[in-house]
Residue frames as a rotation matrix with the C-alpha (Angstrom) as fourth column:
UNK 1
-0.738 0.416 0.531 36.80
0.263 -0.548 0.794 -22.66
0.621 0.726 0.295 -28.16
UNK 2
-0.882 0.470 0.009 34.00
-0.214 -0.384 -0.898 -20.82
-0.419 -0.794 0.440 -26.76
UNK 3
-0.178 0.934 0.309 30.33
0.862 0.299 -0.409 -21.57
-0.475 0.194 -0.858 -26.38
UNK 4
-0.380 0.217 0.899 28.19
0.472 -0.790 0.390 -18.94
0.795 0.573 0.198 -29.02
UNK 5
-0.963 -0.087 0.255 26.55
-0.110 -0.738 -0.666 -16.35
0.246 -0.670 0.701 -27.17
UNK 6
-0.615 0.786 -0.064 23.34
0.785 0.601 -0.149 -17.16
-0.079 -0.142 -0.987 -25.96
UNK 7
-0.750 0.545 -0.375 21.82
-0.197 -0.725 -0.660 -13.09
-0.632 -0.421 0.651 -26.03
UNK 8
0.005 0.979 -0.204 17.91
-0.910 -0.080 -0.407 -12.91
-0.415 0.187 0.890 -26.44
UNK 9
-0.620 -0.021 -0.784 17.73
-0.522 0.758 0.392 -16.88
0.586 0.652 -0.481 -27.24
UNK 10
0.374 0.927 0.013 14.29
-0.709 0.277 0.648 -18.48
0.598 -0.252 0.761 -26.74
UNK 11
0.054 0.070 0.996 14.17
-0.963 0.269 0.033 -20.94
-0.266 -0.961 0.082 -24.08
UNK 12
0.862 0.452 0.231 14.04
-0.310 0.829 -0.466 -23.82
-0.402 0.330 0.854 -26.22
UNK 13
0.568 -0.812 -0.135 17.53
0.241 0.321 -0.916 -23.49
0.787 0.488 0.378 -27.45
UNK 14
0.251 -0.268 0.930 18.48
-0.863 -0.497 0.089 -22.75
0.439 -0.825 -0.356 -24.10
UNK 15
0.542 0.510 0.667 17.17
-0.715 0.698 0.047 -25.70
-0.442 -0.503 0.743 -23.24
UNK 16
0.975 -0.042 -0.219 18.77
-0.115 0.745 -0.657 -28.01
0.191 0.666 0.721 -26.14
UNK 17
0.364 -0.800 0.476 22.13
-0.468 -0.599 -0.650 -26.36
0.805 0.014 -0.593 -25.39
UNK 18
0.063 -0.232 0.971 21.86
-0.885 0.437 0.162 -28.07
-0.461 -0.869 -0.178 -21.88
UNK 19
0.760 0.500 0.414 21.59
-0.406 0.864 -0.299 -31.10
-0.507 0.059 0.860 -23.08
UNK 20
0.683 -0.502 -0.531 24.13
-0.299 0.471 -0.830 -31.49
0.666 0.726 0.171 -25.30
UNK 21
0.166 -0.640 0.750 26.38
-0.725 -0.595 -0.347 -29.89
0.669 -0.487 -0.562 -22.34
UNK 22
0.318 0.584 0.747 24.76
-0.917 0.390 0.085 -32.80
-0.242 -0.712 0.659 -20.28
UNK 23
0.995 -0.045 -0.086 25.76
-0.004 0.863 -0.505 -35.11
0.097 0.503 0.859 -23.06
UNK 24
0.120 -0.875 -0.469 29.52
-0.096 -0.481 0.871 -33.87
-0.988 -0.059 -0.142 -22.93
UNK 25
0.499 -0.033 0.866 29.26
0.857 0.164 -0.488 -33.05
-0.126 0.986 0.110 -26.42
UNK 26
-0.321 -0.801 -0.505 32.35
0.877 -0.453 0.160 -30.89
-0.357 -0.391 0.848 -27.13
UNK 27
-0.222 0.383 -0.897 31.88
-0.045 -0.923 -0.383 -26.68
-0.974 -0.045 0.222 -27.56
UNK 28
-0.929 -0.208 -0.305 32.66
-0.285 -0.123 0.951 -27.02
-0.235 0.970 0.055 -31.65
UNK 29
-0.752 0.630 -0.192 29.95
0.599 0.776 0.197 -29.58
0.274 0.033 -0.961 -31.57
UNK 30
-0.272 0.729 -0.628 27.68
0.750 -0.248 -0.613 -27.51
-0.602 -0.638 -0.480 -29.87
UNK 31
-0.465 0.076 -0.882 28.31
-0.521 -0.829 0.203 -24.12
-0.716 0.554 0.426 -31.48
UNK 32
-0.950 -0.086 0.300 27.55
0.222 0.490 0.843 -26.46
-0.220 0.867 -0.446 -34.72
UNK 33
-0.608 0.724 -0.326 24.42
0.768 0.641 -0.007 -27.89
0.203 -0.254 -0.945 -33.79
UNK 34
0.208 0.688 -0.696 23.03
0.462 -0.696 -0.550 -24.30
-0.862 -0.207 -0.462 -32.31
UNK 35
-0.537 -0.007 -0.844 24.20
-0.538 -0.767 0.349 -22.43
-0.650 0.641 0.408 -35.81
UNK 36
-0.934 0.351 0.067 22.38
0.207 0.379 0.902 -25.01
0.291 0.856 -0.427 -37.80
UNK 37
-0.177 0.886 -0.428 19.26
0.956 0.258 0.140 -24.65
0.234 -0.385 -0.893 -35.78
UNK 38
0.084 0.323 -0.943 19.40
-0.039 -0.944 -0.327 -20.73
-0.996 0.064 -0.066 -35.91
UNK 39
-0.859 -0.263 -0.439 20.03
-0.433 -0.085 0.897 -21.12
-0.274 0.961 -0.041 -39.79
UNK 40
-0.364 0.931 0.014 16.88
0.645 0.241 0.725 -23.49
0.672 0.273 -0.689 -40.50
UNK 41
-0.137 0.461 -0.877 15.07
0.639 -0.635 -0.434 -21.25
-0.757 -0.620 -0.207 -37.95
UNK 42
-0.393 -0.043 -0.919 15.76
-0.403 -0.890 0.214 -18.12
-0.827 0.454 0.332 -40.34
UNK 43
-0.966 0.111 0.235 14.43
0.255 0.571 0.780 -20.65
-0.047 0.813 -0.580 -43.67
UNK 44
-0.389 0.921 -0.011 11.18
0.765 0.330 0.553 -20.67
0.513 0.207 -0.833 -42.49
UNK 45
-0.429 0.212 0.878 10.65
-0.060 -0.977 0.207 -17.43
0.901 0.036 0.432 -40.25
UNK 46
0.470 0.873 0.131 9.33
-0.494 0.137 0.858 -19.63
0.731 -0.468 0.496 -37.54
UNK 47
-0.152 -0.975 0.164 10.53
-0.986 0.137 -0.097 -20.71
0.073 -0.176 -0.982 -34.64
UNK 48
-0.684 -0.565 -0.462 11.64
-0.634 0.774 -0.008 -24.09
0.362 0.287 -0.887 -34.59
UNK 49
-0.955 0.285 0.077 8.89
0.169 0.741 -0.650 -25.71
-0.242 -0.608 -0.756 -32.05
UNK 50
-0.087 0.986 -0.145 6.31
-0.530 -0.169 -0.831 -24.51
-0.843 0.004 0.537 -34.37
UNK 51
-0.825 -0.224 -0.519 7.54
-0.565 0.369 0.738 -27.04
0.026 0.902 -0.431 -37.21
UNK 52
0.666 0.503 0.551 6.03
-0.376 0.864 -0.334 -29.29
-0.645 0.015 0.764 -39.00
UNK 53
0.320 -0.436 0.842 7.18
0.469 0.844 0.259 -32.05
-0.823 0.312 0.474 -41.35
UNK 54
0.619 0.238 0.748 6.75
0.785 -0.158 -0.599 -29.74
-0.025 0.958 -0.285 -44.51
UNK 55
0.961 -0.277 0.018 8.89
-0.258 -0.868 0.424 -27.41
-0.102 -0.412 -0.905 -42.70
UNK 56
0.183 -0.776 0.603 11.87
-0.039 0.607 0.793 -29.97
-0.982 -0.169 0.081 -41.97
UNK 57
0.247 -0.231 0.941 11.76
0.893 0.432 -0.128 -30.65
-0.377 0.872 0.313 -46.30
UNK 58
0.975 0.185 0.126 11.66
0.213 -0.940 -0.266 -27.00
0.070 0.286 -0.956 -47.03
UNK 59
0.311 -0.941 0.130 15.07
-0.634 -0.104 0.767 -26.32
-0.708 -0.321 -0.629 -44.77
UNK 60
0.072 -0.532 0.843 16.55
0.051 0.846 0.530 -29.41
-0.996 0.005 0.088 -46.79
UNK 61
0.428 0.339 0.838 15.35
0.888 0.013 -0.459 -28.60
-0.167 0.941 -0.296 -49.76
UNK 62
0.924 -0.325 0.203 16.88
-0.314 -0.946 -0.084 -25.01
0.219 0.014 -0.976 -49.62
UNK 63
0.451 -0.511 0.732 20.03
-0.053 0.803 0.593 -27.14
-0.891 -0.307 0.335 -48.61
UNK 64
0.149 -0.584 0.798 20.66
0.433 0.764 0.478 -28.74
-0.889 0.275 0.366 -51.25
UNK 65
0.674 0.157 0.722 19.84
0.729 -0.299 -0.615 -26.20
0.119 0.941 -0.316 -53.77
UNK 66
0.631 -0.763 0.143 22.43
-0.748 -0.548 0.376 -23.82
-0.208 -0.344 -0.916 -51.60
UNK 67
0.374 -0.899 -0.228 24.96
-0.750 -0.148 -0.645 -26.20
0.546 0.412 -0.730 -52.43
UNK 68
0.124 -0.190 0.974 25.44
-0.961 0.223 0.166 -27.96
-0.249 -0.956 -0.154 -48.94
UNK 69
-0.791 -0.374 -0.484 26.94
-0.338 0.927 -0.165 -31.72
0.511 0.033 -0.859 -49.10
UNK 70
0.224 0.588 -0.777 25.09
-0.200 0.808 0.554 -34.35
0.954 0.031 0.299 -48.06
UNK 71
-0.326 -0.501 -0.802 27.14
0.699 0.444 -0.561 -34.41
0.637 -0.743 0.206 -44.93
UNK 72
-0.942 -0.253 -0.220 26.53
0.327 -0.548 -0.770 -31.34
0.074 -0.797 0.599 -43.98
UNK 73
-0.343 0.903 -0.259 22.17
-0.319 0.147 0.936 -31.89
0.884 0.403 0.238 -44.88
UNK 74
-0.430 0.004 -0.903 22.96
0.608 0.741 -0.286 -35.02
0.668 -0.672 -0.320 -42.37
UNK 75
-0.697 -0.369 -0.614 24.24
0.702 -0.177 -0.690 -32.73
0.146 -0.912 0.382 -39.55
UNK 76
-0.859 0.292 0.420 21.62
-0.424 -0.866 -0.264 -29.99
0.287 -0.405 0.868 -39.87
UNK 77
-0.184 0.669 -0.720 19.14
-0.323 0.650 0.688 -32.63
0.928 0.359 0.096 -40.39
UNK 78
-0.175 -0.398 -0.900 20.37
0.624 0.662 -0.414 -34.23
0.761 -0.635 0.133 -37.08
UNK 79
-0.895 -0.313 0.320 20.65
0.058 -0.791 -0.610 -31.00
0.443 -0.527 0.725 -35.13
């Protein structure tokens, strides 16, 4: 599988992206991890390194009322 595309992405998910890459976490894995973190990104309108805690419950909260398993809370949760 291929990595997502990376156009006009902020430096900070640039940045996270290495890391995993670093981690040899496999591409699925990755792609995962960066669509959950553009998905809570879009929750709150902000980007991601301006969170705060009340942010992080919001995304979750919107979660679980979308439906989303518990597993898959975990993984964005994690991301």
């Amino acid at each position: 599988p291929k990595a997502l595309a990376v156009d006009d992405e902020p430096a900070y998910m640039t940045e996270f992206r290495q890391a995993m890459l670093a981690r040899g976490l496999a591409t699925r894995t990755r792609n995962a991890y960066v669509r959950d973190l553009r998905s809570c990104e879009l929750t709150n309108s902000i980007a991601l390194t301006r969170w705060h805690p009340d942010d992080v419950l919001h995304c979750l909260s919107l979660l679980a009322q979308d439906g989303n398993t518990p597993r898959t809370q975990a993984r964005m949760l994690s991301s």
